[in-house]
Structures are given as structure tokens and as C-alpha cells.
C-alpha positions in Angstrom: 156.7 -74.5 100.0 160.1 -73.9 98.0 160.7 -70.1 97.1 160.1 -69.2 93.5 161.3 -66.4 91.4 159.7 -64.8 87.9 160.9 -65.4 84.9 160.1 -64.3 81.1 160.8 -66.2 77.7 161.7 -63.3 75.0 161.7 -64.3 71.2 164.7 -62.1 70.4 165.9 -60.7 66.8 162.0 -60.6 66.0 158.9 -59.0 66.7 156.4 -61.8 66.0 156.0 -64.2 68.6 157.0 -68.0 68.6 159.8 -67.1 65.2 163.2 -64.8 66.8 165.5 -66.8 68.6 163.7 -68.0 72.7 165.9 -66.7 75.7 164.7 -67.0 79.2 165.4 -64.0 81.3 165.3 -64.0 85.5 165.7 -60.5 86.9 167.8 -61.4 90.1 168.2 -57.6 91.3 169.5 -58.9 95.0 171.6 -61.8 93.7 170.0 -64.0 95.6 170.9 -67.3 93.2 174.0 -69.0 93.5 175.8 -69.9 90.0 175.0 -73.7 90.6 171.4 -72.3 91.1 171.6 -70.5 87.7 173.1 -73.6 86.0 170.2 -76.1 87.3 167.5 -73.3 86.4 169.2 -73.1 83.2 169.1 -76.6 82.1 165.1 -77.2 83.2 164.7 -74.4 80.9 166.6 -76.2 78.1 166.8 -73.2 76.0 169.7 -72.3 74.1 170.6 -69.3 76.8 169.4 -68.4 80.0 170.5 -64.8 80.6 170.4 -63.4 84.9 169.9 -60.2 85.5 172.4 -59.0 88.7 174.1 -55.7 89.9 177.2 -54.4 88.2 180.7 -55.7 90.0 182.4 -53.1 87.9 182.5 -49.6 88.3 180.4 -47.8 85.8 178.2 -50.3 84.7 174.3 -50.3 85.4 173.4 -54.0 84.9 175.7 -57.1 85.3 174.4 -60.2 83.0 175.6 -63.6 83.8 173.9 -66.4 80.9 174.5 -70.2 80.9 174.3 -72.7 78.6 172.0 -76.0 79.7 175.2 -77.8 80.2 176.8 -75.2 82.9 179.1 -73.4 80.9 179.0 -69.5 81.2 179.4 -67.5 78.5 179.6 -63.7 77.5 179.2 -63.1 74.1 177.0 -60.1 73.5 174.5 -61.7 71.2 170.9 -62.6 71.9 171.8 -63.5 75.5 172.6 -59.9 76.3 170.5 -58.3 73.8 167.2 -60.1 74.8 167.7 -59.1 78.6 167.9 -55.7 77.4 165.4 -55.6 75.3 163.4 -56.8 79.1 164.3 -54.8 81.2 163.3 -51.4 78.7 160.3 -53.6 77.9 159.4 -53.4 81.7 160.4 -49.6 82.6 163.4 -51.1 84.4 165.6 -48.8 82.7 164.3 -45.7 84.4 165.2 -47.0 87.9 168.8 -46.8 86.7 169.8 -45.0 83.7 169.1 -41.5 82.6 166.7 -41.4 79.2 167.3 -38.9 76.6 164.7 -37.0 74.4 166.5 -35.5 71.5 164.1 -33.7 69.1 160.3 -33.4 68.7 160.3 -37.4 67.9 159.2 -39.2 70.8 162.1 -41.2 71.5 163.7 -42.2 74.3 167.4 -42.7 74.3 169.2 -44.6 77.4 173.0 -44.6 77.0 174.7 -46.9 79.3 177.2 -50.0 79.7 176.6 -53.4 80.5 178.5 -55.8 82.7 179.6 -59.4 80.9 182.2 -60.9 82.4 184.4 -58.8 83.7 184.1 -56.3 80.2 181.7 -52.9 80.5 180.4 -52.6 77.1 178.6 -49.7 75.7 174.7 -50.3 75.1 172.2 -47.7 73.5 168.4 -48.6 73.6 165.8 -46.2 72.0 162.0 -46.6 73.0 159.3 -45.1 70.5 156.4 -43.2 71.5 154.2 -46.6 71.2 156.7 -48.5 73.3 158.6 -49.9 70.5 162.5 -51.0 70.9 165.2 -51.6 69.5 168.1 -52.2 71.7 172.2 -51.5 70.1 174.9 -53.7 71.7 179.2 -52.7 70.8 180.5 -55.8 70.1 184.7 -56.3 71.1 187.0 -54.8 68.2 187.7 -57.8 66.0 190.2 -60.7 65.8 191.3 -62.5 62.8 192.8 -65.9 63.4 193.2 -69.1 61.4 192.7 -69.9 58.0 191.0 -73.3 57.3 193.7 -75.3 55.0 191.6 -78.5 53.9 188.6 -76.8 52.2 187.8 -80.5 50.7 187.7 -82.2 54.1 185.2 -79.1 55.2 183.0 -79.6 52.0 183.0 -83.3 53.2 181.9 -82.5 56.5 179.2 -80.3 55.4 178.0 -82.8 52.5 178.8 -80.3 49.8 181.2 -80.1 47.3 184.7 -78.1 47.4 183.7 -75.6 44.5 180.6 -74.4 46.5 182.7 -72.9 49.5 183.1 -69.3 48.5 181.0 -66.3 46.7 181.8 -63.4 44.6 180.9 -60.3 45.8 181.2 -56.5 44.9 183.6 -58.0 42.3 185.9 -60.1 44.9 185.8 -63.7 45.4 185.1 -64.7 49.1 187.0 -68.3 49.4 188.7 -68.0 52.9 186.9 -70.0 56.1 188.3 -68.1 59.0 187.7 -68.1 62.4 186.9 -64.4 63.8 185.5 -62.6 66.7 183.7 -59.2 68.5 183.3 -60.7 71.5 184.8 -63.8 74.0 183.5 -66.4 71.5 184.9 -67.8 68.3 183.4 -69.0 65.3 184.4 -70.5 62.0 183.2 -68.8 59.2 182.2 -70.4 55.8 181.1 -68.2 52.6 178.8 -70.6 50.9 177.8 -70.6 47.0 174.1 -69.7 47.4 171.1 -70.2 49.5 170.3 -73.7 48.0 173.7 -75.1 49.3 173.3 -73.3 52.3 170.0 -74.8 53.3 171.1 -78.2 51.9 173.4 -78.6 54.3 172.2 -81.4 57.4 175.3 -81.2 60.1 174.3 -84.2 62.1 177.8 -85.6 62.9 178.6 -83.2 66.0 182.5 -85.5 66.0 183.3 -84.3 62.5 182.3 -80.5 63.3 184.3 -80.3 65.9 187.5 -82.3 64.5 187.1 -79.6 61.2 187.2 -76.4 63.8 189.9 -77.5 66.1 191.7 -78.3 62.9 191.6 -74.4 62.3 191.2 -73.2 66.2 191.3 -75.0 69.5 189.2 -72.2 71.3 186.9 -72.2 68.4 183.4 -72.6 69.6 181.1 -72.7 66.5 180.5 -73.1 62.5 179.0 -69.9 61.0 177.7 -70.4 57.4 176.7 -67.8 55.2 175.6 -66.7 51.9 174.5 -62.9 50.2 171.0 -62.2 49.7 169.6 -59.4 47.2 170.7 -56.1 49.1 167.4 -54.3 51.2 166.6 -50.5 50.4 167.1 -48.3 53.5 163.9 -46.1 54.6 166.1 -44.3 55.6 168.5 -42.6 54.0 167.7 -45.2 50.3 171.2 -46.9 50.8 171.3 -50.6 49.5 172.3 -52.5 52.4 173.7 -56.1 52.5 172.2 -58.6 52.8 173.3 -62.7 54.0 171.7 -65.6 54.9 173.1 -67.7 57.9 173.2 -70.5 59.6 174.8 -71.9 62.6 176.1 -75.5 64.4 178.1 -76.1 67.2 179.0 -79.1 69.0 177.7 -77.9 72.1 174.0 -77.2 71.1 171.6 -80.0 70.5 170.3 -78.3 67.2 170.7 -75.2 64.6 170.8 -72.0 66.3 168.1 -69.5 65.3 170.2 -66.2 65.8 174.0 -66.2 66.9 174.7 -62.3 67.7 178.4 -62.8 68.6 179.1 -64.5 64.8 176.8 -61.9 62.8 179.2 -59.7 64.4 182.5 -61.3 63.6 180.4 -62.0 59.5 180.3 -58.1 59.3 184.0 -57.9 60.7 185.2 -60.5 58.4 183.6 -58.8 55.2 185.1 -55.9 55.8 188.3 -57.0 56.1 188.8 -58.7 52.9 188.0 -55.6 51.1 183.8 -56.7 50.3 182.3 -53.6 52.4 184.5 -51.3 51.5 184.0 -48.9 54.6 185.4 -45.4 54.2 186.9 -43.7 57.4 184.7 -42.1 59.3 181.8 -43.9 57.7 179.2 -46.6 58.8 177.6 -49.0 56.9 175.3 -51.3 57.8 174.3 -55.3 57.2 171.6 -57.3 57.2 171.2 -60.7 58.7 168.5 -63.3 57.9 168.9 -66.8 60.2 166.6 -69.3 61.8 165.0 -69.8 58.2 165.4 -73.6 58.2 164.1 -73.9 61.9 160.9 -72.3 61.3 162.3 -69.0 63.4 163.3 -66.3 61.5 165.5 -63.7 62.6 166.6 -60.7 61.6 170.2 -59.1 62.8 171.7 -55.7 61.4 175.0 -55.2 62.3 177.0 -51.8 61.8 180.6 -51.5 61.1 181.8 -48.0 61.9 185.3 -47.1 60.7 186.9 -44.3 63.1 189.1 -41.5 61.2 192.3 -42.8 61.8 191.3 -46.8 61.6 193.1 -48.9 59.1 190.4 -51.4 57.1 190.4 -54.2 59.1 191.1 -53.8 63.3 192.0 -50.8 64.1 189.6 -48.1 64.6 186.6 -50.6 63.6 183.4 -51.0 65.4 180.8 -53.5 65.2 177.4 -53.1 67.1 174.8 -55.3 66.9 171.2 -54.4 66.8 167.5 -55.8 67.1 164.1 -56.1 68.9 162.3 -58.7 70.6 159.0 -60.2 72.1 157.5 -61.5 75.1 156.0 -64.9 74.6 155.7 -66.1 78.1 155.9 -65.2 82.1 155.7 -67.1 85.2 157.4 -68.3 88.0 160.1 -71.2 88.2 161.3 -72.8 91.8 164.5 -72.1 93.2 167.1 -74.8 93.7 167.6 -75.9 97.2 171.2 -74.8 97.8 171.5 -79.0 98.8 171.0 -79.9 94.8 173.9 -80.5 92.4 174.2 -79.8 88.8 
């Protein structure tokens, strides 16, 4: 009989099952699967991500995370691949075995301060657990890049079978018109501002050719389109600060269908906001976004990112940090078989 291994399916960037964004997760603490293991595992799953737990190469690091797409490719943006496994392993009590928990205050919570392993980057992670077991897991995305500037917005309105006037928004009293690709983490992503929720969800990006000709046009490395829209602002419980609020949506040539929730471009959204002036964030100030995606898939998802602005950092790069936060739940467990190591992918 072929060996097996466990695996779990986590509906990330929500807590009702069958909506967030599916991830499979295999906790491989002995590294016992080869990467063309992980790759044929990866595409019976046929998920958007498969995300590998394994021990940290680099020093410092508690967990090393290695996630595939279902055509092979590897990739390390800290999104819901990285978040999701997280979200797992604190789920699971794994976290104890490894990292030291804080309990600041009379409130029950649990803090674990750590880094995670993607790629060959250690980036910082903080995960809090209630006293009823609830999570919500805090990944530091990369400090932002700004590259190109689309320079045909009527050729991307004709790919996305809208017009040229309804690429861009106003907002806090600036007009958004720039589609620019930006990034917090190894991925990079085109971003759109569109005109309102009824464009955005109008929008039917079948022709995978003319997507990718409109974001090579801008950025060879560029991976994905990231379209967005603002949203009446949401009311803080905590502290009564009206935070933002956009709708998303997101194609790539690479994925069979919309993605539900795209961590590493809600990240570079918050980044790129910021740096045309729209968020405004003060140094030594944090403010923080919401994200609503997966609407026109039947999975919602909901993303806050933070952008923190050091003392001494300028508007845009320098001395910014984006962290991306969110729960999840388990909808499913079992066991999958392990690749002979004779079987190609």
C-alpha cells in the first residue's frame, strides 16, 4: 500500500466555511516530499495554492513554507498561501512546540512573535489566539516597489471591455488615474483604479492572450491584474476611526479563474494608495484598510492591511510597512497518497 500523508483545506481571509479563499496545507515536519512530490500533490489538489509546511533553512526562522501553483511553479508571496498555513498550524497547537506565546494583560490572549521562512526571506509573523480559540494571524509584507506606468489606458479599457473614462476614482479629494505595477513581496501585479463597483463587477476577462500582452506591455515580470474600486469607509470598534474601504478583483494568466483573495496585491493596493498621496499616513502613524474580494465568485473575503510609516520614512518607500492580516477556517481533513519518487510532473 502507497504511503500517505494528512492534509487540511483552510478557507482563508474568512471565518465561514465554503466563502474565504481554499488553500490546502500538508504539514511535512521531516521533509520527507521531494519538490516534484509537492508539485504532483499540488496539481491533484487543483487549488489555487498548495502551501508545505518544512523546517527553517535559515537561521532564525521557526517554519519554512514552500507553496506551488497546479502548474509547478513555486512561489513566495506572503498572501493566503503563507497566511492560511499559519493560521493551521496556531489552529492545531503547533505553535507551542516552537515559539514562545506571550500573555500581555488580563485579556486572554496569546501572542507568538516569530519569522517565517519563504524563499530564502525570514519575515516577521505575529499570530494572536483569543481565549475561545479565535485567530487572527499578521504577516510583514516586503517594503514596496513602484515600477511602470501603463501608457495606453484605451487599449487596457479595451481589454477589460470598459470604457477609457472609467479607469480611475477620486478619492480624499485626488484623482486616482495611474495603472501601475507594485509590490510587498516577490510577486508583481498591475494595478487598476476602477470607476465604481458596477464597472468593476462588469468586467468578464476571458481572453487570458490579451491580459497578458496589456501587463508585459507595462512589466515583463509582472504576474497579475489587480482591479479595484473604494467602498463606503467601515467604523473601527476600536478606536471609532473610519477605515478604507475597496473592492477587488483579480486575473492572471496563470490561474484558470478569478482569484478569491490575492494577499500579495492587497498589499502592494495599500502601498500604492499611499504613495500617491490618498492615505495620507503621518510619521510614526498606522492606518489601516479594508479589503473586500471573491464577491463575484461566491467567496467573500475580507483582507486588512496596515501601512505603518516609521519616524524618519519619507511617504512612499522608505520607512513604510505593510502587513497583511486575516483569519481562516477548516473545511476539510484527510489523507492524500504520496507520489512514488518514479512519477513525473
Amino acid at each position: 500500500m502507497s504511503r500517505t500523508i494528512p492534509f487540511s483545506i483552510v478557507d482563508v481571509f474568512s471565518s465561514t466555511a465554503f466563502k474565504g479563499n481554499p488553500l490546502a496545507v500538508i504539514d511535512d515536519p521531516s521533509s520527507t516530499l521531494s519538490t516534484t512530490q509537492m508539485q504532483l500533490i499540488t496539481r491533484q489538489f487543483n487549488l489555487s495554492e498548495t502551501t508545505f509546511i518544512n523546517p527553517p533553512t535559515t537561521p532564525n526562522a521557526a517554519f519554512r513554507l514552500r507553496s506551488f501553483l497546479p502548474d509547478g511553479k513555486e512561489v513566495f508571496g506572503a498572501g493566503h498561501n503563507s497566511l492560511g498555513a499559519l493560521w493551521w498550524l496556531a489552529k492545531h497547537g503547533n505553535l507551542q512546540d516552537t515559539v514562545d506565546a506571550t500573555n500581555e494583560g488580563d485579556d486572554g490572549m496569546l501572542r507568538f512573535n516569530f519569522t517565517q521562512q519563504m524563499g530564502q526571506e525570514a519575515l516577521p509573523v505575529s499570530i494572536v489566539k483569543g481565549p475561545y480559540g479565535e485567530l487572527a494571524v499578521t504577516l510583514q509584507q516586503e517594503p514596496p516597489q513602484y515600477y511602470g506606468i501603463h501608457n495606453n489606458l484605451a487599449s487596457l479599457a479595451q481589454t477589460l471591455g470598459i470604457d477609457e473614462h472609467d479607469i480611475g476614482f477620486e478619492f480624499g479629494g485626488k484623482a486616482i488615474t495611474d495603472a501601475q505595477v507594485v509590490s510587498t513581496s516577490s510577486s508583481r501585479h498591475l494595478l487598476v483604479p476602477i470607476a465604481n463597483a458596477t464597472v468593476l463587477n462588469s468586467i468578464k476577462m476571458t481572453d487570458r492572450d490579451a491580459l497578458l500582452r496589456e501587463m508585459i506591455s507595462v512589466d515583463p515580470l509582472a504576474y497579475g491584474l489587480y482591479l479595484f474600486t473604494p467602498s463606503p469607509p467601515i467604523t473601527s470598534a476600536k478606536d471609532g476611526a473610519r477605515n478604507p474601504v475597496f473592492q477587488a478583483r483579480f486575473f492572471s494568466p496563470g490561474m484558470a479563474g478569478e482569484d478569491p483573495a490575492t494577499g500579495s496585491a492587497a498589499g502592494p493596493l495599500a502601498a500604492y494608495m499611499q504613495n500617491v498621496g490618498a492615505l495620507s499616513v503621518k510619521r510614526g502613524e498606522t492606518m489601516a484598510i479594508s479589503v473586500l474580494q471573491g464577491l463575484r465568485v461566491g467567496r467573500a473575503c475580507l483582507l486588512t492591511v496596515s501601512v505603518e510609516r516609521g519616524e524618519n520614512g519619507d511617504s512612499a518607500g522608505d520607512g513604510i510597512n505593510i502587513s497583511i492580516s486575516g483569519g481562516g477556517v477548516e473545511v476539510m481533513t484527510g489523507d492524500v497518497a504520496v507520489p512514488g519518487e518514479a512519477v513525473e510532473f
